[in-house]
C-alpha positions in Angstrom: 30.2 -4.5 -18.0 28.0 -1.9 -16.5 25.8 -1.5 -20.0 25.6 -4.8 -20.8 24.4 -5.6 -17.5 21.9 -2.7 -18.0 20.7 -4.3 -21.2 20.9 -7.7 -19.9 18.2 -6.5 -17.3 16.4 -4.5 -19.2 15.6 -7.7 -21.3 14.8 -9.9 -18.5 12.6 -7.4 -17.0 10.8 -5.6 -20.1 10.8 -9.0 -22.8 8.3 -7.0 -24.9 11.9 -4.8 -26.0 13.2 -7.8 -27.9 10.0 -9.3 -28.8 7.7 -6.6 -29.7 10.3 -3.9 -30.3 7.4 -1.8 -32.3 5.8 -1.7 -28.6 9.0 1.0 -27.7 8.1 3.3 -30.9 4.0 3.8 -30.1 3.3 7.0 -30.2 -1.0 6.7 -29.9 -1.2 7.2 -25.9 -0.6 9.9 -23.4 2.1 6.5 -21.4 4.0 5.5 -24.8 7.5 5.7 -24.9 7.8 7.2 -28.4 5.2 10.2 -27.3 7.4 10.4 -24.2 10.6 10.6 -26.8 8.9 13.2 -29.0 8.1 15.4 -25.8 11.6 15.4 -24.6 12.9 16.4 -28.1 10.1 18.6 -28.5 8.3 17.3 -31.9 5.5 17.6 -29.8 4.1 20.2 -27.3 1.4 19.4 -24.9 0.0 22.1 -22.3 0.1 20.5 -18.8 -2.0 21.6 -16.3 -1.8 19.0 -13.5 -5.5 20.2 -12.9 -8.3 17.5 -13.3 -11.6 20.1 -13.5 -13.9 17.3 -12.5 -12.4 17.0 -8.9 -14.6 17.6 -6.0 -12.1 18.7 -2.8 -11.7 15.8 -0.1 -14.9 14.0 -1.1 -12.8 12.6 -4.6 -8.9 12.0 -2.7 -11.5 9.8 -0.4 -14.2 8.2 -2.3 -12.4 7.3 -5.5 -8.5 7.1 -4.6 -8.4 5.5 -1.4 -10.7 2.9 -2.6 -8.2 2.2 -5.6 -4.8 2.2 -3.0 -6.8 0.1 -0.5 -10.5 -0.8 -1.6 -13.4 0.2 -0.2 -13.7 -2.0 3.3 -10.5 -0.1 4.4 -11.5 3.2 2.6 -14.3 3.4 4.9 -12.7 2.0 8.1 -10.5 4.4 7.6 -12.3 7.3 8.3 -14.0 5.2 10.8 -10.7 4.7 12.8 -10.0 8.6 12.5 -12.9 9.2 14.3 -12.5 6.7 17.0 -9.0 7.8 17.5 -9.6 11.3 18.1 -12.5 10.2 20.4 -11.6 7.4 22.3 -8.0 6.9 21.7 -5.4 7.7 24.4 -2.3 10.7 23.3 -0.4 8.5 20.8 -3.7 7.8 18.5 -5.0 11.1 19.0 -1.7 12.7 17.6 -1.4 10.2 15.0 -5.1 10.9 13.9 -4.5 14.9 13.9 -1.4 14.4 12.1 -3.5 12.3 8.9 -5.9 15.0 9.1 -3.5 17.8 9.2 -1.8 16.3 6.2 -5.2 15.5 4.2 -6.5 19.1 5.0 -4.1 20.4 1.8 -3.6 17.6 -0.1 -7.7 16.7 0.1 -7.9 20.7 -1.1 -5.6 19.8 -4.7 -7.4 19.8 -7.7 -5.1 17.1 -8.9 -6.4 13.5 -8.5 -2.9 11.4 -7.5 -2.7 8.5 -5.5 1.1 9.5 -4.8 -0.7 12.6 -3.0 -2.5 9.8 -0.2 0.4 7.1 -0.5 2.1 8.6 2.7 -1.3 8.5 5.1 -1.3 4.6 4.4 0.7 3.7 7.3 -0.5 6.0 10.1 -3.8 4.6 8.8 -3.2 0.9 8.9 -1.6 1.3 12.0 -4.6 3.3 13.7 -6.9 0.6 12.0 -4.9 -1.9 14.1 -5.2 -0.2 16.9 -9.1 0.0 16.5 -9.3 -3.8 15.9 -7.0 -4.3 18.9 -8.7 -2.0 21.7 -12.2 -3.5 19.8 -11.4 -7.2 20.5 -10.1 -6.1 24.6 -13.6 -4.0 25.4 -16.0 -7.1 24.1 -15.9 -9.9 26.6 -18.7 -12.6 24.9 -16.6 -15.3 23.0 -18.6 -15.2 19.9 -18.2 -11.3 20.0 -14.3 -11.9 19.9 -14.3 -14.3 17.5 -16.6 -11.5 15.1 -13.6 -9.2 15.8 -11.2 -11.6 14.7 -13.3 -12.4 11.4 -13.1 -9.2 10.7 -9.7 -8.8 11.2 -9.2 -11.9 8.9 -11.4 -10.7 6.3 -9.2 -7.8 6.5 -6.0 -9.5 5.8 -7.7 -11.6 3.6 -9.2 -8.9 1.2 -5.6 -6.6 1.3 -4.0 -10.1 0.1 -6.2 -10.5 -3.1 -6.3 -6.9 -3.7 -2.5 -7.0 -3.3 -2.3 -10.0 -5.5 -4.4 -8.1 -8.3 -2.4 -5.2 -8.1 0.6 -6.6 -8.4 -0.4 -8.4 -12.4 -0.4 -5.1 -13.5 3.5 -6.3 -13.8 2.7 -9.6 -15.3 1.1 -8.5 -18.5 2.2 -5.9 -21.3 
């Protein structure tokens, strides 16, 4: 019951398997199965180096992965709210701020470009980003100034949504 409920899923999830089963053999691409297949059985030796020699410490994790987790409106308000935190925020953003640099100091450092490496700052950062949207809409007191604040903050939500929505049709198509 167990395998054929494996293969059952398999199929429902991956249709290309039972449509295109010549897909599963490909062997041209560093992410094809059948490469994969021949490195495990090892038809096939390939030096790794998890080194990418074009990487430029910090300035590369920030400028080119952030803006490919998050885009760049939040790759820059990021840094932004790191900033603010550690000079305006009260205890609680200041240690959550010291805690994201802390963590980027070494990871920033790797010569190994991975978004997996910046995946765990995403939520300290979205929650100081909140915070800085939050303690921005209490200090302005015009009307037209709050409602800026909340345009932003829309804009925000609405920019994650269709970068969300475009990331996720990576799972859509083969």
């Amino acid at each position: 019951i167990a395998g054929a409920t494996a293969i059952g899923l398999l199929l429902l999830l991956h249709p290309f398997v039972f449509t295109r089963p010549d897909l599963m053999l490909r062997d041209t691409r560093v992410g094809d199965f059948g490469l994969a297949m021949k490195f495990a059985s090892g038809e096939y030796l390939q030096p790794w180096t998890l080194v990418d020699t074009d990487v430029t410490p910090y300035l590369d994790h920030w400028l080119e992965l952030w803006p490919l987790i998050v885009g760049w409106p939040l790759s820059l308000g990021f840094a932004a709210v790191v900033g603010l935190a550690l000079w305006r925020g009260g205890w609680p953003e200041r240690l959550l701020a010291v805690w994201c640099v802390l963590y980027f100091l070494p990871v920033g450092a790797l010569p190994a470009r991975a978004v997996r490496h910046l995946v765990p700052l995403l939520a300290p950062l979205s929650a100081l980003t909140v915070w800085a949207l939050r303690d921005l809409y209490g200090a302005v007191a015009r009307p037209w100034q709050r409602r800026a604040v909340l345009g932003i903050t829309g804009l925000v939500g609405v920019h994650l949504a269709f970068l969300g929505t475009a990331f996720a049709r990576i799972y859509l198509e083969e």
